[in-house]
N, C-alpha and C positions, 0 to 999 in steps of 0.2 A: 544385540548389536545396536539397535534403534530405540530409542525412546522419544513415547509419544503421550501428550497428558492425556489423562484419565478422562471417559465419558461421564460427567458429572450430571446431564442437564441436555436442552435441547439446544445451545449458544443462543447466537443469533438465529434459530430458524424460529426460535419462540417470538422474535419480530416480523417474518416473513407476511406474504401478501399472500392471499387466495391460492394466486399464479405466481409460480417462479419469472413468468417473463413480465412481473409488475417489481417493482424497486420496493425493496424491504421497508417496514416503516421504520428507517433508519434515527428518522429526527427524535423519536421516542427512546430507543437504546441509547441513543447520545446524552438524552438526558437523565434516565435510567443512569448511565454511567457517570454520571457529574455529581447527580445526586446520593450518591453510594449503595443505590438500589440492588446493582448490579457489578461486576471490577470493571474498571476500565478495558473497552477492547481494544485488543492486542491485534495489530496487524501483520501482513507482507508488504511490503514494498516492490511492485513489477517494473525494474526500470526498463527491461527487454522487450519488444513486443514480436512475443513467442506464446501462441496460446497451448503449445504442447507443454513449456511451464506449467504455464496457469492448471491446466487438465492436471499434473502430477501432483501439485502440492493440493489443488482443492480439499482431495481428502484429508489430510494433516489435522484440517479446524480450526485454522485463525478465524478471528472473527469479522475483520475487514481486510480487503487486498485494493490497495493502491494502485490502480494502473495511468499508468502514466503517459500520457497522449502529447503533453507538452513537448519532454523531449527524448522521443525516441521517434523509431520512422513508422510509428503506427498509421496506416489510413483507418476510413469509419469502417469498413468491415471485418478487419484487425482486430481492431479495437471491440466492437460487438461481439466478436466472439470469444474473448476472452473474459470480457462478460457474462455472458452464456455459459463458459467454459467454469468459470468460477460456483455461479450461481445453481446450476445444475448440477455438478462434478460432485461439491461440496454437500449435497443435497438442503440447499437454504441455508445451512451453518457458516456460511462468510459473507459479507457484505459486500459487494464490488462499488470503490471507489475511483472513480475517473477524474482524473488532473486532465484538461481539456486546453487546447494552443490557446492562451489569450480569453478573449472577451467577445470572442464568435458565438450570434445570436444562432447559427446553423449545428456548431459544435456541442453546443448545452444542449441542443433540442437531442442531436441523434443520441450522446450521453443519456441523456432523459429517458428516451425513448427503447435504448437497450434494455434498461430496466437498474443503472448503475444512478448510485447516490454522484455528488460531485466536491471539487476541489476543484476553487475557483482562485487562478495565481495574479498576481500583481495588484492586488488592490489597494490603491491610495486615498483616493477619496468617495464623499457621499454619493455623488455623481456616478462612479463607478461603481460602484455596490448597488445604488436602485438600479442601475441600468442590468448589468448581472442577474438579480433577483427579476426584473420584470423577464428577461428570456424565461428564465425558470418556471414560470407561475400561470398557470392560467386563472383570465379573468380579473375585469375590472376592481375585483376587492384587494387583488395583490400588485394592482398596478400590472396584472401580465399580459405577455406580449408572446406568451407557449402557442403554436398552434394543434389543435388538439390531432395524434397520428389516426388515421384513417383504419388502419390497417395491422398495427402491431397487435390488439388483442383483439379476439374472435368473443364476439355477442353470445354471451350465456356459457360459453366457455372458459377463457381466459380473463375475462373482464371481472372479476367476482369483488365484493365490496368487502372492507372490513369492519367499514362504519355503513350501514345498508340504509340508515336517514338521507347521509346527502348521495347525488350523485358523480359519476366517476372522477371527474375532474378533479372534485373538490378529494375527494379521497388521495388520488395522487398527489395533490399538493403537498397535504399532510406526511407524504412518505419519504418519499428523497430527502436526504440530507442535505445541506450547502453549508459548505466549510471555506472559507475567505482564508486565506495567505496576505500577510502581510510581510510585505520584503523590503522596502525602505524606511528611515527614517521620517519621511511626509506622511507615510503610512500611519504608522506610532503616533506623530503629532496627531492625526487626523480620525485616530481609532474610535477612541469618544464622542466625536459628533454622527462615525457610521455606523454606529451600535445604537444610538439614538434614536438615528433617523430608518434602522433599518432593522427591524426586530426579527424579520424572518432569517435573520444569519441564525445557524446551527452552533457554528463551531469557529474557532479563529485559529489558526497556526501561524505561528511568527516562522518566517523565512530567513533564517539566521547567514546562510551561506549569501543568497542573496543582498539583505539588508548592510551584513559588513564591506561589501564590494563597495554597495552602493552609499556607503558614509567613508571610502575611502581604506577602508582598513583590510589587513589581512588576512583571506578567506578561511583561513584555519579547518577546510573542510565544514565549515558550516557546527562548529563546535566550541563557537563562543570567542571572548579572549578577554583580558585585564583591560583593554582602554576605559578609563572615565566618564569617555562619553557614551561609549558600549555599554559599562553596566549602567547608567543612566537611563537609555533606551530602553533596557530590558524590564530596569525596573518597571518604567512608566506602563511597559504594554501589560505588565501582572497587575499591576494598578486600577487600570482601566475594565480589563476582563473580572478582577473581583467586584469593581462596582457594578456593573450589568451584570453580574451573577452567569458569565456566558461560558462553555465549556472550552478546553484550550487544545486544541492538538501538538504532538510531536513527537521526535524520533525517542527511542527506550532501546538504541543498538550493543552490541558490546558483552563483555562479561559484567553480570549481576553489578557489581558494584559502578559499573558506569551507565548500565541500563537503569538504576535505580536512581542515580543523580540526573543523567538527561529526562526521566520520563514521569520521576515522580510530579504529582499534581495535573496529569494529564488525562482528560477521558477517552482521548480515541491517542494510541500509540502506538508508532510502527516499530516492532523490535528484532524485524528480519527484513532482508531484502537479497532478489536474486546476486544481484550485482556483487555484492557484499561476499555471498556464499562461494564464485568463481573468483573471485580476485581471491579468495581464501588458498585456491588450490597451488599458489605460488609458494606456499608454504609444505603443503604438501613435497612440491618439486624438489624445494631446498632440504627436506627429511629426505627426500629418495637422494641427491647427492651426498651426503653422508654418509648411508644407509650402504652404495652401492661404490665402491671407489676403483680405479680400472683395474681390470683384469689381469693377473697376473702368468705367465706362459707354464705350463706346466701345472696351474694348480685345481686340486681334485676339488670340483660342486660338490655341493652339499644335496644329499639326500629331498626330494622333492615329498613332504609330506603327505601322506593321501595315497600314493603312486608306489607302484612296485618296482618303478622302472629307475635304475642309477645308471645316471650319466658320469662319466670319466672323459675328460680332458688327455689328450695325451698329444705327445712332440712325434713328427716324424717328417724326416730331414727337414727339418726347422720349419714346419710348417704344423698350427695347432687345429685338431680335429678332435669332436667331439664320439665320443663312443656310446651307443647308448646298449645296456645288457639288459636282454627280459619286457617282459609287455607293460606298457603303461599306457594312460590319459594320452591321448591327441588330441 
């Protein structure tokens, strides 16, 4: 009734840290996957902030789960545990990625801190991008401005190195990913001078739904459209990401052949989302309205597969009652 892809491999736990409650070395797999070392990973999308979600799909095996802190009504401890929920559930095999409200130096830390790579939205210029990257980073070489948690990893237990020359800090650096969103058009003009000035970007995602708002145009659900200055724009930011040789995020939803057009050329790609899966069951609804049409007075049910029990319908002075003959299923 289900199908589920083949265990090939170890996914993403072949990225994994010492400790699960350390951030995968995500920025490797990204590049891994840019490089064709690896396929591009395939994500979830959480726009819900529901971690008994999160808990059910972990096992599946996507390879990154998007959760999305911007906007939904996650708080930080919401938000941590579907982290947690992910990362353990999954056993290592999915990445937890957090879309995080804005450019909150508080918001990336506790992100950070879960153990969740991130996706950092609205970014238009240099300015915003080092400032971003310095929450992120510990320590004068990356400009950061992280302060180190006290208390999330237990000494000689959960602290464990993967690179065992330097110490902790520097090793978490090197793990979480950061993935910049670009969602305006200042953005796009401005992507080539913050990929310059800012080399620790992972990954860039162009924010399509956003950007056409924000040039005026019609949101088409964030799926593109024919204006001239739109594909203009889009060219420019493929432009830009090939000359920095830098990986590109985005959606791969839909059936094959639209997942194939929105997501080819992409290393990190989400090609499910909760949201997506319930607004499906509308369709559902509209099958069981055909399926089932009213009731008609007098007429004999059909036989209940499985069950030994037949129900009959029947009229008595114009009122209709069910008859049930013989034992069956309750």
């Amino acid at each position: 009734m289900f199908k589920f892809p083949e265990n090939k491999g170890p996914g993403m736990s072949a990225y994994a840290a010492s400790s699960l409650f350390q951030p995968h070395r995500a920025r490797q797999a990204i590049r891994d996957a840019h490089s064709g070392k690896i396929p591009p990973l395939a994500g979830i999308y959480f726009g819900l902030s529901c971690p008994p979600v999160a808990r059910f799909v972990a096992p599946i095996g996507f390879d990154t789960a998007w959760i999305d802190w911007e906007h939904s009504s996650c708080n930080v401890e919401t938000m941590t545990q579907m982290v947690h929920e992910t990362m353990f559930m999954s056993g290592g095999k999915t990445i937890p990625f957090v879309r995080v409200p804005g450019h909150d130096h508080a918001a990336i830390g506790y992100a950070l801190d879960a153990g969740a790579s991130l996706v950092i939205p609205q970014v238009e210029t240099v300015d915003d991008c080092r400032r971003v990257l310095s929450y992120a980073k510990f320590g004068t070489n990356h400009n950061g401005t992280r302060s180190y948690p006290p208390f999330r990893l237990i000494p000689g237990l959960t602290d464990g190195l993967y690179d065992p020359s330097r110490p902790v800090h520097e090793n978490l650096n090197d793990q979480a990913a950061i993935m910049i969103q670009i969602e305006t058009l200042q953005g796009i003009e401005n992507l080539d001078d913050i990929l310059t000035a800012c080399p620790d970007v992972d990954a860039v995602w162009l924010g399509t739904l956003d950007c056409r708002v924000s040039m005026n145009l019609v949101g088409n659900s964030g799926f593109g459209g024919p204006e001239p200055e739109w594909l203009a724009a889009v060219e420019k930011f493929g432009e830009v990401l090939k000359k920095h040789n830098k990986p590109r995020g985005g959606f791969g939803l839909g059936p094959p052949e639209m997942m194939k057009q929105s997501g080819t050329g992409c290393a990190f790609v989400t090609v499910a989302a909760d949201i997506t899966q319930l607004v499906g069951l509308g369709e559902v609804l509209c099958q069981a309205r055909e399926v089932f049409p009213p009731l008609k007075m007098g007429e004999t049910l059909p036989d209940i597969e499985g069950t030994k029990r037949v129900q009959e319908s029947k009229v008595t002075n114009g009122e209709q009652k069910v008859v049930t003959n013989g034992p069956g299923l309750e």
